[in-house]
C-alpha positions in Angstrom: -43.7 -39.3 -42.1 -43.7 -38.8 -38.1 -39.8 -38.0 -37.4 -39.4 -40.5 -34.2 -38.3 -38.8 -30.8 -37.9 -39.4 -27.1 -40.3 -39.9 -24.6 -41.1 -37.4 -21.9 -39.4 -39.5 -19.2 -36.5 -40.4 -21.5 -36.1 -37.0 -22.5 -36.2 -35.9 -18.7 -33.3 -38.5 -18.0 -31.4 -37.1 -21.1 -31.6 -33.6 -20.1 -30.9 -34.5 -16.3 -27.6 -36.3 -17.5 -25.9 -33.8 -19.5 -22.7 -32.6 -17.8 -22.3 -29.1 -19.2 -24.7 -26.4 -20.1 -24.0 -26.9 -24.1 -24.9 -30.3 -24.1 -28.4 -29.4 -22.1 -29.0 -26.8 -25.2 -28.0 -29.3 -27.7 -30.3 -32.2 -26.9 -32.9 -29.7 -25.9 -32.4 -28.0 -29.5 -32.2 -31.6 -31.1 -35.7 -32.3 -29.6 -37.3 -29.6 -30.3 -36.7 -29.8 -33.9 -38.5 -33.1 -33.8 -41.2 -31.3 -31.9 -41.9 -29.2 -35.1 -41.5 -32.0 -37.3 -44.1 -33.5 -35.6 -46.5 -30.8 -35.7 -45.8 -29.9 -39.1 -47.1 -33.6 -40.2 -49.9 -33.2 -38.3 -49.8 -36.5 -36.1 -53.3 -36.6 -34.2 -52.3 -39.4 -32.2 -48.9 -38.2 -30.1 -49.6 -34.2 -30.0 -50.5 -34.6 -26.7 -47.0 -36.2 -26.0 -45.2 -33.4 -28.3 -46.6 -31.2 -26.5 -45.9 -32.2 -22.8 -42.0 -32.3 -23.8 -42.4 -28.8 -25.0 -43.9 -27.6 -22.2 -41.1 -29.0 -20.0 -38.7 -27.4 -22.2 -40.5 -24.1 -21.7 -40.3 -24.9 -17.9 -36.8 -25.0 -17.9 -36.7 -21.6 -19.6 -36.3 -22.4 -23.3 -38.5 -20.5 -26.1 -41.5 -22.9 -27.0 -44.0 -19.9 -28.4 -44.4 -22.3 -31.3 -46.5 -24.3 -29.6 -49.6 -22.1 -28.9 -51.9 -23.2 -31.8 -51.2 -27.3 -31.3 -52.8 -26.0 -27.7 -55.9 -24.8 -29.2 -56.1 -28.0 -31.2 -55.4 -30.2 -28.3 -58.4 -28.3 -26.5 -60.9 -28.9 -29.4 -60.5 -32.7 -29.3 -63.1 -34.9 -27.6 -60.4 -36.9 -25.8 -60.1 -36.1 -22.2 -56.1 -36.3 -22.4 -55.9 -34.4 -25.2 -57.9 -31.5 -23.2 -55.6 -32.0 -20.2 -52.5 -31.2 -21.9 -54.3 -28.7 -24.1 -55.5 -26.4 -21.0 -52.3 -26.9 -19.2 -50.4 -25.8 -22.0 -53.1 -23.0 -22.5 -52.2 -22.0 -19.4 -48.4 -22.1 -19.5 -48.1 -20.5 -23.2 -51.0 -17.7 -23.4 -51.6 -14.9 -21.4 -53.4 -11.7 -21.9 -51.4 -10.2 -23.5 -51.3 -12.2 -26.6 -54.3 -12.2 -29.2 -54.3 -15.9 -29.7 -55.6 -16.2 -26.0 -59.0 -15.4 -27.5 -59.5 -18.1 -29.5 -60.3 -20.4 -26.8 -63.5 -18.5 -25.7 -65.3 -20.6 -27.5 -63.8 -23.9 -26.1 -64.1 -22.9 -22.9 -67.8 -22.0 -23.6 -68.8 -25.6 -24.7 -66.6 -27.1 -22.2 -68.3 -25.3 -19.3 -71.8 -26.5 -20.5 -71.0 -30.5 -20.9 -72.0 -32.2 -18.0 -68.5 -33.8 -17.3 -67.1 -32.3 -14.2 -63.7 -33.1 -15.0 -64.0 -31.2 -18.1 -65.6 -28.2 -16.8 -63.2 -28.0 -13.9 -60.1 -27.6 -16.8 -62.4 -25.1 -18.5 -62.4 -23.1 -15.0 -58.8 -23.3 -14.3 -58.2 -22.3 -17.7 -60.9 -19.2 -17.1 -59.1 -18.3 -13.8 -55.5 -18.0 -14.9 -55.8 -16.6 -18.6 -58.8 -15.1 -18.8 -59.1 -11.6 -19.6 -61.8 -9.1 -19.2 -62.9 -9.9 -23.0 -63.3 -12.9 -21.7 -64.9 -12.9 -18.7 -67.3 -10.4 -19.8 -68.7 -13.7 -22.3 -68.2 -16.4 -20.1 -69.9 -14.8 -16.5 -72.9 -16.4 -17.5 -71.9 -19.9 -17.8 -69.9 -19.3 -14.6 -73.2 -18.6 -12.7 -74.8 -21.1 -14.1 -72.2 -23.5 -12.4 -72.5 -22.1 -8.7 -75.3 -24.2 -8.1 -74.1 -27.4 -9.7 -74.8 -30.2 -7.3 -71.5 -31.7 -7.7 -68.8 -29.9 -4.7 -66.0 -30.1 -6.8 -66.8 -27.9 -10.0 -69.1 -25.6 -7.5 -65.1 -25.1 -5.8 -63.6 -24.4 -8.9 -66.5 -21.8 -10.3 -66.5 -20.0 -6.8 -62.9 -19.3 -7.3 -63.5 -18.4 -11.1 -65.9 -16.1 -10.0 -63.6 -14.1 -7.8 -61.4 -13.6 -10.8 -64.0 -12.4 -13.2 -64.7 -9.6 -10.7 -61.5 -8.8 -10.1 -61.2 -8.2 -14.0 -64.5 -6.9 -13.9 -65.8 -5.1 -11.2 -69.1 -4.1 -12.7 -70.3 -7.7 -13.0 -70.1 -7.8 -9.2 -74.3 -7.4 -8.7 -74.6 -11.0 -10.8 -72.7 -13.4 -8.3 -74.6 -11.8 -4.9 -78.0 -14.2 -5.0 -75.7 -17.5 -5.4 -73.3 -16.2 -2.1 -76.0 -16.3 0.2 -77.3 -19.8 -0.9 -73.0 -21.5 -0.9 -73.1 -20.7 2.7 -75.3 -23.0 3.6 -72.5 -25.7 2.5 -70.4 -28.3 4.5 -67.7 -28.7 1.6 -65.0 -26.8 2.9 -63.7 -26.4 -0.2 -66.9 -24.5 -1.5 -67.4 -22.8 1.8 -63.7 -21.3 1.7 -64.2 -20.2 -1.7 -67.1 -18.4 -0.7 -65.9 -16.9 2.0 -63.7 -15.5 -0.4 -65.6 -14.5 -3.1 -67.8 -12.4 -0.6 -64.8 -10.7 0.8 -63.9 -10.1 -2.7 -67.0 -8.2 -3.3 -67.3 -6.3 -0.4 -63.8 -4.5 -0.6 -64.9 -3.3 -4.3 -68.6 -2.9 -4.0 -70.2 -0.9 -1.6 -73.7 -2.4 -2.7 -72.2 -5.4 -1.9 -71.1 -4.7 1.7 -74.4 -3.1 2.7 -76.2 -6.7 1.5 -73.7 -8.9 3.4 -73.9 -7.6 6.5 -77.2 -9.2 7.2 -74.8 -12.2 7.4 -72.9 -11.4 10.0 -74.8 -13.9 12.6 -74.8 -16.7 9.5 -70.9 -16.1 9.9 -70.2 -15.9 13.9 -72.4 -19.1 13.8 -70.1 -20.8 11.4 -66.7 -19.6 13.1 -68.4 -20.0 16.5 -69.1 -24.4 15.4 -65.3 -24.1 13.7 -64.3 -23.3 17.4 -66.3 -25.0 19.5 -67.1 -28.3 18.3 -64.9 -29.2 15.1 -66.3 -28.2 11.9 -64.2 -31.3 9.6 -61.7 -33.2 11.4 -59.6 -33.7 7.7 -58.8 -30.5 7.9 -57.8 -29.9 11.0 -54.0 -28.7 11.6 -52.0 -29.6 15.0 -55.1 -29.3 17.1 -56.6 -26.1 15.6 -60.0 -27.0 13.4 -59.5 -25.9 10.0 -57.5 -22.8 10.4 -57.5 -21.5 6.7 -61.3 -21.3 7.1 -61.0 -19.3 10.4 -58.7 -17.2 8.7 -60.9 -16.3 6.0 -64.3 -15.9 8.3 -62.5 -13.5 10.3 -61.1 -11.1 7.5 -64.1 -11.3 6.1 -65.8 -10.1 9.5 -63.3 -7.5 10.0 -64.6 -5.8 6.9 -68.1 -6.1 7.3 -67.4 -4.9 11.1 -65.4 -1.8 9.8 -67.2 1.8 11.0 -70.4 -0.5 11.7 -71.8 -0.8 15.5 -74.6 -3.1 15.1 -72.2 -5.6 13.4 -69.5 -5.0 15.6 -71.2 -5.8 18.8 -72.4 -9.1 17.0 -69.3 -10.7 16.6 -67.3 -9.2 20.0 -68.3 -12.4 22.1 -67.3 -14.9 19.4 -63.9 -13.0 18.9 -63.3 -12.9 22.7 -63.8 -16.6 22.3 -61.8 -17.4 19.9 -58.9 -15.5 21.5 -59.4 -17.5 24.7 -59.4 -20.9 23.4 -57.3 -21.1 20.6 -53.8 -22.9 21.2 -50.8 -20.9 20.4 -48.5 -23.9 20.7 -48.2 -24.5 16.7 -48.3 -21.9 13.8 -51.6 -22.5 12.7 -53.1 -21.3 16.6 -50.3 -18.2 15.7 -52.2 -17.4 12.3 -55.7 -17.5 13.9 -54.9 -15.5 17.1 -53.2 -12.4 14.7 -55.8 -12.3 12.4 -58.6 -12.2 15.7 -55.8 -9.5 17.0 -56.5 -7.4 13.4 -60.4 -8.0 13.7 -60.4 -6.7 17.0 -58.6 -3.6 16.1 -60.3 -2.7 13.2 -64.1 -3.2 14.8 -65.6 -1.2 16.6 -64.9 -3.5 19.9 -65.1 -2.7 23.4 -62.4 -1.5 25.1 -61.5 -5.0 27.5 -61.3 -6.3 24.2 -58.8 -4.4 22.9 -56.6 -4.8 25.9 -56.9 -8.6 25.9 -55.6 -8.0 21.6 -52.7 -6.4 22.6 -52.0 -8.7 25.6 -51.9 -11.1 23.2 -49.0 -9.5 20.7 -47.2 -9.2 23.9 -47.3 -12.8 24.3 -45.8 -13.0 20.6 -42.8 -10.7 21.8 -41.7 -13.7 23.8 -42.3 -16.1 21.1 -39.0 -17.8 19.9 -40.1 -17.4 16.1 -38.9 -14.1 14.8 -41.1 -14.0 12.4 -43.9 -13.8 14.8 -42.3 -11.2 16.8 -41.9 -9.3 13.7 -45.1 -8.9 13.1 -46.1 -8.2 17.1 -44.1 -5.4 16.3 -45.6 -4.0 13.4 -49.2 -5.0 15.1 -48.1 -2.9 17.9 -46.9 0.0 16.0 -50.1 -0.1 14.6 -52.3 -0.1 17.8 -49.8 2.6 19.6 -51.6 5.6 18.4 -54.9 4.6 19.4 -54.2 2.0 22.4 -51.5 3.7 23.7 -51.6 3.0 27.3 -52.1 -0.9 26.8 -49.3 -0.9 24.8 -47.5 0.8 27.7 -47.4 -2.4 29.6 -45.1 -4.3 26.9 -42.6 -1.3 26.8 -39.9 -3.6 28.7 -40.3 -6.7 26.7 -40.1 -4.4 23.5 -36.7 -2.7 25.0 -35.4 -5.9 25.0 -36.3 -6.7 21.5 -33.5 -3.7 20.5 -30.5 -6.4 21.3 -32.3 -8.6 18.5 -29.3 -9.6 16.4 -32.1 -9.6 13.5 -31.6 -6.1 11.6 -35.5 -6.1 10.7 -36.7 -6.7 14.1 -34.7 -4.1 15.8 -35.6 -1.7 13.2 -39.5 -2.4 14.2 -38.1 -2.3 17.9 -36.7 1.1 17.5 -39.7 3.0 15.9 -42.2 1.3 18.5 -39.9 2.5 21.0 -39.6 5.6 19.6 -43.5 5.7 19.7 -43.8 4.7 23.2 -41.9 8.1 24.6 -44.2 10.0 26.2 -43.3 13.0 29.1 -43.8 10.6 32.1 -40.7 7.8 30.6 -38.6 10.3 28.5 -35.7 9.9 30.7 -36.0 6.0 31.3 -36.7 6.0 27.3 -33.7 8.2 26.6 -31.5 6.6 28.4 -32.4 3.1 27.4 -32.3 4.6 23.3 -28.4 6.0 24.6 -27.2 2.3 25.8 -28.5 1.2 22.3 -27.2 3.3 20.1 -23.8 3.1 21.5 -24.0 -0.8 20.2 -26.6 -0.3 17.1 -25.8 -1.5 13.8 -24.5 1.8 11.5 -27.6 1.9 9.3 -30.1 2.6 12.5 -27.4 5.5 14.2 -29.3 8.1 12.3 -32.7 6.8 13.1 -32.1 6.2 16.7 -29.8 9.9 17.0 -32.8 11.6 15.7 -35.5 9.9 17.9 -33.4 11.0 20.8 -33.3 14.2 19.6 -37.3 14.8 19.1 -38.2 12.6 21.9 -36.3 15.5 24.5 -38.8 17.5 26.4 -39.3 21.3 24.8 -35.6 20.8 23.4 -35.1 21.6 27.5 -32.0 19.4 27.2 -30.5 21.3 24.3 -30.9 25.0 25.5 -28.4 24.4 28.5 -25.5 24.5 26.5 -25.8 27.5 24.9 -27.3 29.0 27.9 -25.1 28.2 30.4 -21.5 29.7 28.1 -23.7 32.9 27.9 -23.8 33.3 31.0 -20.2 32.0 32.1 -19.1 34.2 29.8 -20.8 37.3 30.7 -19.6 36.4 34.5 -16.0 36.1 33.3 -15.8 39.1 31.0 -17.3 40.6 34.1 -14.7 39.4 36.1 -12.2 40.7 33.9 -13.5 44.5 33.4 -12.6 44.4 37.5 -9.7 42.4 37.4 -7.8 42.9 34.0 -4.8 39.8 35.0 -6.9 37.0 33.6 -8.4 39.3 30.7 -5.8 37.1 28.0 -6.6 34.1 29.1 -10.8 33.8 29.3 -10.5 35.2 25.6 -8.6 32.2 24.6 -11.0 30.2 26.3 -14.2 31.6 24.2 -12.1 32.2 21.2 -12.1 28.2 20.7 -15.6 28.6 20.0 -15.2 30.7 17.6 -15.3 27.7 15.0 -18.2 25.5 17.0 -20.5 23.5 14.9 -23.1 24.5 17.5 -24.9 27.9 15.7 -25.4 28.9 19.1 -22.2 28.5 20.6 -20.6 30.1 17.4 -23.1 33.1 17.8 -22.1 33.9 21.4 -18.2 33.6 20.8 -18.2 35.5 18.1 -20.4 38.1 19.5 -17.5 38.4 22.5 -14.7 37.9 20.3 -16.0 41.7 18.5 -16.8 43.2 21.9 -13.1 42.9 22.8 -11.6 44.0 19.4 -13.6 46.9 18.2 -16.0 48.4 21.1 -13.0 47.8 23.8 -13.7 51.6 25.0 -17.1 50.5 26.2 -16.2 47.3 27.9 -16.7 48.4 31.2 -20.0 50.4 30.2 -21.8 47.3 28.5 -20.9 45.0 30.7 -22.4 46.7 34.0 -24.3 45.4 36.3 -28.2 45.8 35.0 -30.4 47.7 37.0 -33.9 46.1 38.2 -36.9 46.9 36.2 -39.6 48.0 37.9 -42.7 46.7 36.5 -46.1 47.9 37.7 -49.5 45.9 37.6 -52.2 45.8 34.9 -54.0 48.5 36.5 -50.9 50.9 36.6 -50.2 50.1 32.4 -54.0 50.9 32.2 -53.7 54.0 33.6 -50.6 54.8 31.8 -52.4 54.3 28.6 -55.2 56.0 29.6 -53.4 59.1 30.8 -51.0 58.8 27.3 -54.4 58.4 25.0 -55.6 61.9 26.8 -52.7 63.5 26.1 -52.6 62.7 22.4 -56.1 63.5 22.2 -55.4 67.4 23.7 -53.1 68.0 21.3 -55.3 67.2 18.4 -57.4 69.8 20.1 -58.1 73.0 17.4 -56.3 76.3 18.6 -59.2 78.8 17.3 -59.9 79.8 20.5 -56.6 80.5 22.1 -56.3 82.7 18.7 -59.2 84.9 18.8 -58.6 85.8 22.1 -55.2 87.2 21.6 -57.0 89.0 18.2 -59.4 90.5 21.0 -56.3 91.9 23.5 -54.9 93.4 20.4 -58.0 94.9 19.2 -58.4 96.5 23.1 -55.2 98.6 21.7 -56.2 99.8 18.8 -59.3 101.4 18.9 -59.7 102.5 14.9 -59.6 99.2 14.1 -62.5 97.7 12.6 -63.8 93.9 12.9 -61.1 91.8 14.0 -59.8 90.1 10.7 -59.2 86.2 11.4 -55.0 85.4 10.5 -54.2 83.5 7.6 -54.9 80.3 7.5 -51.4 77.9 7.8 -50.2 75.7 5.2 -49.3 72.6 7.0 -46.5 70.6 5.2 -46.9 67.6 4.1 -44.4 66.1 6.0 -46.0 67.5 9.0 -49.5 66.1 8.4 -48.3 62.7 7.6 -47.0 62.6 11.5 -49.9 63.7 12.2 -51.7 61.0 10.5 -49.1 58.3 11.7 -49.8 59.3 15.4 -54.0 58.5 15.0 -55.3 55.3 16.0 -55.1 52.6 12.9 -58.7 51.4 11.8 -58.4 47.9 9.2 -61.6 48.1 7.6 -62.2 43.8 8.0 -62.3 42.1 4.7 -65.3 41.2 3.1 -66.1 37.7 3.4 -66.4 35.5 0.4 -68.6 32.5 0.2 -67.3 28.6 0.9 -67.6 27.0 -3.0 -68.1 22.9 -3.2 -66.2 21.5 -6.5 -66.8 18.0 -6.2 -68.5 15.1 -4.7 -68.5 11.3 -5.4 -69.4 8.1 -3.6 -69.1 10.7 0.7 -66.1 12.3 -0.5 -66.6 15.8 -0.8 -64.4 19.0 -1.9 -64.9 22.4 -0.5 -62.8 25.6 -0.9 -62.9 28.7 1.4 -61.3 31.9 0.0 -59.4 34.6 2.1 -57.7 37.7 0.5 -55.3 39.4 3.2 -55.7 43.2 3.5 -51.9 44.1 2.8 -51.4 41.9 -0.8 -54.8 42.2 -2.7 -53.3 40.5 -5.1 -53.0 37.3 -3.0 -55.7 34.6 -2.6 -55.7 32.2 -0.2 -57.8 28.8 -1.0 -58.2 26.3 1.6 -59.1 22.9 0.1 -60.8 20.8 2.3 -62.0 17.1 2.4 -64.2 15.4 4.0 -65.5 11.9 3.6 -69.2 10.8 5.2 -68.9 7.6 3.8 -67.8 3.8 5.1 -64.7 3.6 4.1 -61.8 5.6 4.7 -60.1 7.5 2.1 -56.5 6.9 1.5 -53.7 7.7 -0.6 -55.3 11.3 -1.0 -53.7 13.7 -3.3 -55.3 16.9 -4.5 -52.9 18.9 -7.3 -53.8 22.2 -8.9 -53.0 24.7 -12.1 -53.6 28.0 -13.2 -53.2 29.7 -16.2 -49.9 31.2 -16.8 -50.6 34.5 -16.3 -51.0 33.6 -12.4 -48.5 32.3 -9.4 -49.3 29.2 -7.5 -48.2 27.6 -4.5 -49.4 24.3 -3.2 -48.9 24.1 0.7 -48.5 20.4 2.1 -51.9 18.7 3.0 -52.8 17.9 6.8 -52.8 14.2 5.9 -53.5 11.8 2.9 -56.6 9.7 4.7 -59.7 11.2 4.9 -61.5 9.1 7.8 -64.6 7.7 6.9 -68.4 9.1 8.4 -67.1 12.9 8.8 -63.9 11.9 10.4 -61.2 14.5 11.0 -61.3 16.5 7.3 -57.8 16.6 5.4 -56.8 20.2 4.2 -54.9 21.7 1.9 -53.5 25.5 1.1 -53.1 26.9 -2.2 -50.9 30.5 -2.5 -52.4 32.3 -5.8 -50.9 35.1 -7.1 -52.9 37.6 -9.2 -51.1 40.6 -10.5 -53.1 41.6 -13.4 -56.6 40.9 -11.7 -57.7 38.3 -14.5 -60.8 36.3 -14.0 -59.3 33.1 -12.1 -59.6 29.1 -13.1 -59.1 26.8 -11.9 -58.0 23.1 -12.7 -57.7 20.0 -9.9 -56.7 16.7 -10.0 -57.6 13.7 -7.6 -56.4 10.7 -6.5 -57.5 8.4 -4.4 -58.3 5.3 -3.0 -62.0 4.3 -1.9 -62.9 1.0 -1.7 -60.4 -1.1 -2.5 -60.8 0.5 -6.0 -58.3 3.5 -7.5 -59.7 6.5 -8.5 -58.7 9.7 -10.7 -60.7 12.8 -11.5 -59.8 15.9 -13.3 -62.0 18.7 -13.6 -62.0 22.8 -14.0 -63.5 25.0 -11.2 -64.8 27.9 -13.8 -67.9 29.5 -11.0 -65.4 30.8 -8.7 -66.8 34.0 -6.6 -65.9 37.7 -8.5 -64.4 38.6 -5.2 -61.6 36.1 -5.7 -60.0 38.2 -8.2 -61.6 41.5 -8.5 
């Protein structure tokens, strides 16, 4: 027998009405015993109902796991509202990481091939919340099938289904391209935006993909250029601007097909220039267009009065009263500073004022665009601007701002005066008191203070003085004479010098044999019995001797023999090279230079390159340039590894890479065993 229970609305009204926590868990607890009741006796006709109350109970935070396999029956049933509250509670209960989620692949299979749109569009929710890659590995095909329904509304609801089947599964990317190209050709917004979006969606993870869309590029300005021009659906329209969430959308998906691509670029610069001319910035939805043209603009290859006009227009969006739009003018501007660094120039008074922002964030993003904008020709307005705000600053941003102050000064020019200027008074006043010894007490007071500076510089020089005075008194008046001129002849005059010096060395290494045998000859003059003249015994140099003589010959480094560049890896552009150098003084030191370089469309980020030896060996990874490689043989990133070899083994090596390419993450790990001999030998 059924156990009777409340309605849904009645139960709402009960659970509203309770005054105290307890009593919400005891008519909750109450109710969802009758629940189970119910779905122990198996009543076909009010499961639906059951279920709905449980999955408001399971909205309000309460356990209902219990209900997972009446959702699976509820799905089965050929009654439309049992399949309604079947799929929603599908969706609410299961996830992927349950087993019983895979039951319903069947379900959904049969649902997705009956010719009742309403049905198949709660088959692809279901898909495109729950599904995992299981799933959508078996159901791809139906989905396909469903593209080119004629109906608008499940076409909608497959395009979106599609872009979560390759997000779960990239490799099934090649199966949704032919559909794309015929959706565009639709009115619906609905299917239209979802296209949009399923392109995007397979460009950033395919570069197939992006290659074949780019022939759409005109198909796309077209669209966005009718969208501006003449009204594409006046339903969707938004406080003047013609369906904004499909400009949006056209124009991210533009800025990624124009990415590192000229032809493309130059296609869509007149329809962005457009677009950022006659779009009204009264209302939000003009805002959200204008930024995401600003971003389009920035990251195309655009001409340069384009550019200008983009950042003209995040200047605008400094003034704006919203702070969250001049929030992100600030971040869009810290962005552009590096490259577009004299058009953001122009804004650097309206973004001073934005440091007096009572909003924490936005004079955060203030400060490090400001910081950015120093350059040598404003470091003083800059500096002194950065010195009236951080006597005022909130605590948290003192460090930030101290320190920008502190890099932004001109050849630390600023900071050398101090030291430099008590070396000097100091020297004049110990001066002064070698010739007048009254005020000799006093001026070692003064520099005795500093003594105990927290300046290293300061402390340096006071000390120094301080142990002049105490323990080389006797030759205060000789150190502290006047220094005489040096007189310093011209390049010619050191030639010569050097010249004259090199001659003289090279007399003295002259043999003496001569000199010798005359003498031998004189001698022999005065003794006439003598026979041939005997040479003398030859001299035993000492050691220490010869090694002066060794020291004072010119030093010839034999150059170290070159070893050959090695490349370890490529994939998809990005290449790996290493270059080898062994310095002359520590043969057993190798130096490896990793270097990266990427000749593909897409930049490279998050880059991170780690290394091991074997234990018999020392390594030490240097910091890398950079952790972008720039896309089409950009700027390469390097690397330096420090391996020490004591024992001469045969070296291996062992890399790992991360990296992003593509919108996709990537890791390799592999052993570099064909490294040259002359590495280690």
């Amino acid at each position: 027998m059924v156990v009777p229970s409340l309605k849904l609305q009645d139960l709402i009204e009960e659970i509203r009405g309770a005054k105290t926590q307890a009593q919400e868990r005891e008519v909750i607890q109450k109710e969802c015993a009758h629940i189970r009741a119910s779905f122990r006796d198996g009543d076909p006709l009010h499961r639906h109902r059951q279920l709905a109350k449980l999955l408001y109970v399971h909205m309000l935070g309460y356990p209902a796991h219990f209900g997972q396999m009446e959702c699976l029956k509820l799905i089965t049933s050929p009654r439309f509202t049992d399949k309604r509250v079947g799929y929603l509670g599908a969706m609410l209960l299961l996830d992927e990481r349950q087993d019983a989620h895979l039951l319903i692949t069947n379900s959904i299979k049969n649902d997705l091939s009956q010719g009742i749109q309403a049905v198949q569009g709660l088959a692809l929710c279901t898909l495109s919340t729950v599904g995992s890659a299981e799933m959508c590995r078996d159901l791809a095909t139906e989905v396909e099938k469903l593209l080119l329904q004629p109906g608008p509304y499940v076409r909608k609801k497959a395009v979106l289904t599609a872009v979560h089947i390759i997000r779960k599964v990239p490799e099934l990317s090649n199966i949704f391209l032919p559909p794309c190209a015929q959706l565009l050709h639709e009115r619906h917004h609905g299917v239209l935006l979802g296209t949009i979006t399923l392109i995007t969606e397979l460009c950033e993870r395919s570069p197939a993909a992006l290659k074949h869309f780019r022939k759409v590029v005109p198909q796309l300005v077209q669209i966005l250029w009718t969208l501006v021009t003449t009204g594409y659906s006046t339903e969707h329209s938004i406080s003047g601007v013609s369906d904004p969430f499909l400009q949006v959308q056209i124009l991210r998906l533009l800025r990624i097909l124009g990415r590192n691509h000229e032809e493309s670029s130059e296609t869509m610069n007149d329809l962005l220039a457009q677009v950022a001319t006659n779009t009204d910035t009264s209302r939000n939805a003009g805002n959200a267009v204008l930024f995401e043209t600003v971003l389009t603009i920035m990251d195309i290859r655009s001409v340069a009065g384009l550019r200008v006009l983009a950042v003209n227009i995040l200047g605008r969006f400094l003034l704006n009263s919203d702070k969250n739009i001049r929030y992100v003018a600030l971040t869009s501007l810290l962005r552009v500073v590096q490259s577009d660094h004299s058009a953001v120039q122009r804004h650097r008074p309206t973004v001073v004022e934005c440091l007096r922002e009572p909003d924490a964030s936005l004079s955060r993003r203030a400060l490090e665009l400001s910081l950015a904008l120093v350059n040598s020709s404003n470091v003083r307005a800059m500096t002194q601007e950065l010195q009236s705000f951080l006597e005022s600053c909130p605590p948290d941003l003192r460090a930030d701002c101290a320190s920008g102050i502190l890099l932004a000064a001109e050849s630390n020019h600023w900071y050398k005066w101090q030291p430099g200027a008590l070396e000097n008074m100091g020297t004049s006043c110990w001066r002064g008191a070698v010739r007048k010894p009254s005020p000799f007490s006093r001026i070692r007071q003064v520099v005795s203070v500093y003594g105990s500076c927290l300046d290293v510089e300061l402390q340096q020089r006071a000390v120094e003085y301080n142990a002049l005075f105490q323990k080389y008194d006797h030759m205060r008046a000789a150190i502290l004479e006047k220094m005489p001129l040096v007189e310093r002849g011209g390049t010619q005059d050191e030639e010569a010098k050097e010249s004259k010096e090199a001659q003289h060395s090279e007399a003295a290494l002259v043999p003496t044999e001569p000199q010798a045998s005359k003498l031998l000859d004189l001698l022999d003059l005065l003794d006439g019995t003598s026979g041939a003249a005997q040479p003398p015994p030859p001299l035993e140099p000492s050691s220490e001797g010869t090694s002066v003589h060794l020291l004072d010959l010119p030093c010839v480094s034999s150059a170290p023999a070159s070893i050959p560049n090695l490349k370890v890896f490529e994939r998809e552009g990005l290449q790996l090279n290493l270059s080898f150098v062994r310095p002359p003084g520590t043969p057993a030191l190798l130096l490896i230079m990793v270097t990266a370089i990427n000749t593909s469309e897409a930049d490279v980020t998050h880059f991170v390159c780690q290394a091991a030896v074997p234990k018999s060996f020392q390594l030490q990874l240097q910091a890398p340039s950079g952790d972008t490689v720039p896309a089409q043989g950009g700027l390469p990133v390097t690397q330096l590894l420090r391996i020490l070899n004591p024992k001469k083994a045969p070296l291996r090596l062992k890399l790992r890479l991360t990296y992003n390419h593509f919108g996709q993450s990537v890791q390799e790990i592999f052993e570099v065993n064909n490294l040259p001999v002359e590495t280690w030998q």
